[in-house]
C-alpha positions, 0 to 999 in steps of 0.5 A: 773691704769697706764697700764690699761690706756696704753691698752686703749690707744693701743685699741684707736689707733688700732680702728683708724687704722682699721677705716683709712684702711676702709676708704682707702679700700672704694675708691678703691672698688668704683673705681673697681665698676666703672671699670667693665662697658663694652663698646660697639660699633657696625660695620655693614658696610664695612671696610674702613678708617671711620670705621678703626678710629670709632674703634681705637676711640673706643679702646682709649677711653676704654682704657681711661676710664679703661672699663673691655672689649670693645665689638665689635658687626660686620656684616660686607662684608669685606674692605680695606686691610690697614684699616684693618691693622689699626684695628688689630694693635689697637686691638693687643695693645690695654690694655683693652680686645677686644671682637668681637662679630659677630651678629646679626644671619644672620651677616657675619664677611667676608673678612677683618672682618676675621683678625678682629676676628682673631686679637681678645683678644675673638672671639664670633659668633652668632648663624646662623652667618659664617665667612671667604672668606678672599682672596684678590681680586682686584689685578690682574686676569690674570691666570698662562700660565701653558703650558709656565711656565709664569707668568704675572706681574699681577699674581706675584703681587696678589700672593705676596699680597696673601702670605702677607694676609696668613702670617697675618692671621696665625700670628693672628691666632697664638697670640690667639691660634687659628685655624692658618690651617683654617686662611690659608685656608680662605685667599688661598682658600676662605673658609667660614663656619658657626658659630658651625663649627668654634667652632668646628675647634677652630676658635673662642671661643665662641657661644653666642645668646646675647651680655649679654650671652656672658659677662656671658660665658666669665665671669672668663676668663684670656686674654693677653693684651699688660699690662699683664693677665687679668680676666674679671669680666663680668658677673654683667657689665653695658654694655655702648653702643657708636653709631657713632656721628654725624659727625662719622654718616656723613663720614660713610654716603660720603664714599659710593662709589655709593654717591661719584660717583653721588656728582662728577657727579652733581659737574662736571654738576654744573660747566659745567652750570656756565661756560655756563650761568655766573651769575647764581650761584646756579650751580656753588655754587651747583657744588663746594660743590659737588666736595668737598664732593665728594673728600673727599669721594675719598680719603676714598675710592680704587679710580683708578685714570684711571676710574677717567681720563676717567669719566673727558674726556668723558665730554670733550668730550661731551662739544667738541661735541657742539663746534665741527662738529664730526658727533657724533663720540665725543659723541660715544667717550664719552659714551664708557669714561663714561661708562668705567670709572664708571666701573674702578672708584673704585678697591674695593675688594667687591662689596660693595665698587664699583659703583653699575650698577643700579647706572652707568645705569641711569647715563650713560643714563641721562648723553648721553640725557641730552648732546644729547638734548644740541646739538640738540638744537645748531643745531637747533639754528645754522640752526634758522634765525637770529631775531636780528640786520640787518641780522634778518631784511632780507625780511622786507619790508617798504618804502623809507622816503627820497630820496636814492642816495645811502644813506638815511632813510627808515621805516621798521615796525614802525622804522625808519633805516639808509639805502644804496640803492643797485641800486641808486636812489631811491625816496621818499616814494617808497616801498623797501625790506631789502636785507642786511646789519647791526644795522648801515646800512640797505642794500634795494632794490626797491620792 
């Protein structure tokens, strides 16, 4: 019996410890549920320092929430240069795998959106998609004097930025084992191709027509992060879909060089009222709020800071135009600052990150009326008679309500004025015209 109970005994312990590891294991099967959700984002703009932090976000709050993959869903023309590196260095660190998913078809992955895939723990295309066209632009065009051997200060630079755009992009290329040849070639010769030729040279990993496609195909795959091998276990994810926040939403909107140019404009315009009119307010409030946005949306931006001087001396020029007889040549100045400046205002390497001509048009056009119509009105005003005071009486007529010798009062339409006679005396009740004189003293004359 003794024994009989010891074995009993030992089966109670072993039940209890089996039940304990269960309850041990169940958390930890829970927690590996909740694992598996994948996030995503999407980036159909260019790539700029708004959309470098939506991204950066987007990696740490995957990395936060312990997310299998973040996926990053780009249609994009390319961007800035240091934004970029911002995003690859965050994706190259990042502990979570980091998808990029070029879509929709039609979607681009151009320029910088080329060392965004590259930099990529998965590199995924959509059908009907094409990626390359990385060249750094923007730099300097000035060709080599092949019959002299020289080379310009301009030449020199963009041949060192491109050398550093190529050294990236192969080193890209080869920490994910891709296409280092063809990531050359797209920075030094601008190459682009289509999604299935991609493939083909190894430039991606992937063709998917959507994103849960996509999870399914990459489903069992082990990639690199910065913690080590990682398999992912994509194929049964809730995908969670992060649109950018309000505020996101806001900045992406300010850094728009188009939007940008026109809040410095109307800021510009509105304190050019207030100091005309003071008092009134409403443009100077107007003014200021649009100098502020406008700012901020500078500094996010490849602002050239000559465009900028000339965009303020062309106003200058224009209120000089006002004050000072030119005989229009301050405002030809002006047009051709204008004009100029709007075309220099950003170095954005796309076209997506410069002032658009249907935006400078209309506004160099509006701006040259609307200070054309200001001076015309000054001459005009200058060259009015004057209506007020003495000198706005000259011509009046009226008569003599004392004696003038040479000092007394005389009435002019209804009022009586404190008057000098030109040719003393003259008398009482005598008709005599105003020829002269101030609100103080009317200068008259007899009739």
């Amino acid at each position: 019996m003794k024994n009989h109970g010891s074995r009993n005994r030992s089966k109670a312990g072993f039940l209890l410890f089996v039940v304990e590891m269960a309850l041990l294991v169940i958390p930890v099967t829970q927690s590996t549920l909740l694992a598996a959700d994948v996030h995503q984002i999407s980036v159909d703009s260019p790539i700029h320092p708004v959309s470098m932090q939506y991204i950066q976000n987007a990696v740490r709050h995957a990395e936060q929430e312990h997310a299998e993959a973040l996926i990053i869903t780009m249609d994009t023309p390319g961007g800035l240069m240091e934004s970029m590196r911002g995003i690859t260095r965050s994706i190259l660190n990042s502990e979570v795998p980091v998808i990029v998913y070029v879509s929709p078809e039609g979607a681009r992955a151009g320029s910088a959106g080329v060392f965004i895939t590259l930099s990529a723990h998965v590199a995924a295309m959509a059908p009907g998609t094409n990626i390359g066209a990385a060249t750094p632009v923007g730099i300097g065009d000035s060709p080599i004097d092949s019959s002299e051997g020289i080379q310009t200060d301009s030449e020199a630079m963009r041949e060192k930025v491109t050398n550093d755009a190529v050294a990236q992009a192969r080193a890209l290329a080869e920490r994910r084992g891709r296409n280092a040849d063809w990531a050359e070639q797209a920075v030094r010769e601008a190459a682009a191709i289509t999604a299935n030729r991609a493939l083909e040279l190894g430039v991606i990993d992937l063709i998917a027509g959507s994103v849960r496609e996509l999870l399914e195909e990459i489903d069992g795959d082990s990639v690199e992060t910065v913690s080590g091998w990682v398999v992912l276990n994509t194929a049964d994810a809730d995908v969670k879909v992060f649109e950018l926040s309000w505020r996101q939403r806001f900045l992406n909107t300010l850094a728009n060089p188009n939007l940008a140019y026109i809040l410095m404009l109307l800021g510009v315009y509105g304190l050019i009222f207030e100091l005309y009119n003071p008092g009134a307010v409403i443009p100077g409030v107007i003014g200021v709020i649009a100098l502020v946005l406008a700012f901020f949306a500078l500094q996010t931006l490849p602002l050239n800071w000559a465009g900028l001087l000339l965009i303020l001396i062309s106003f200058a020029m224009f209120i000089l135009e006002i004050k000072v007889t030119s005989f229009g040549f301050l405002t030809l100045g002006g047009v051709a600052s204008l004009a100029l400046g709007s075309i220099m205002l950003f170095d954005g390497p796309i076209p997506a990150l410069r002032v658009s001509w249907t935006v400078i048009i209309p506004t160099v056009v509006v701006t040259v009326l609307f200070f054309a119509f200001a001076l015309t009105m000054g001459v005009r005003a200058q060259k009015n008679k004057v209506t007020t005071g003495g000198e706005g009486m000259v011509g009046e007529e009226g008569f003599a309500f004392t004696r003038l010798d040479p000092q007394g009062k005389v009435k002019i339409g209804g009022e009586y004025w404190k008057a000098e006679a030109e040719n003393p005396p003259i008398e009482k009740d005598e008709p005599v015209t105003v020829v002269g004189g101030s609100r103080l003293l009317l200068k008259v004359r007899k009739k």
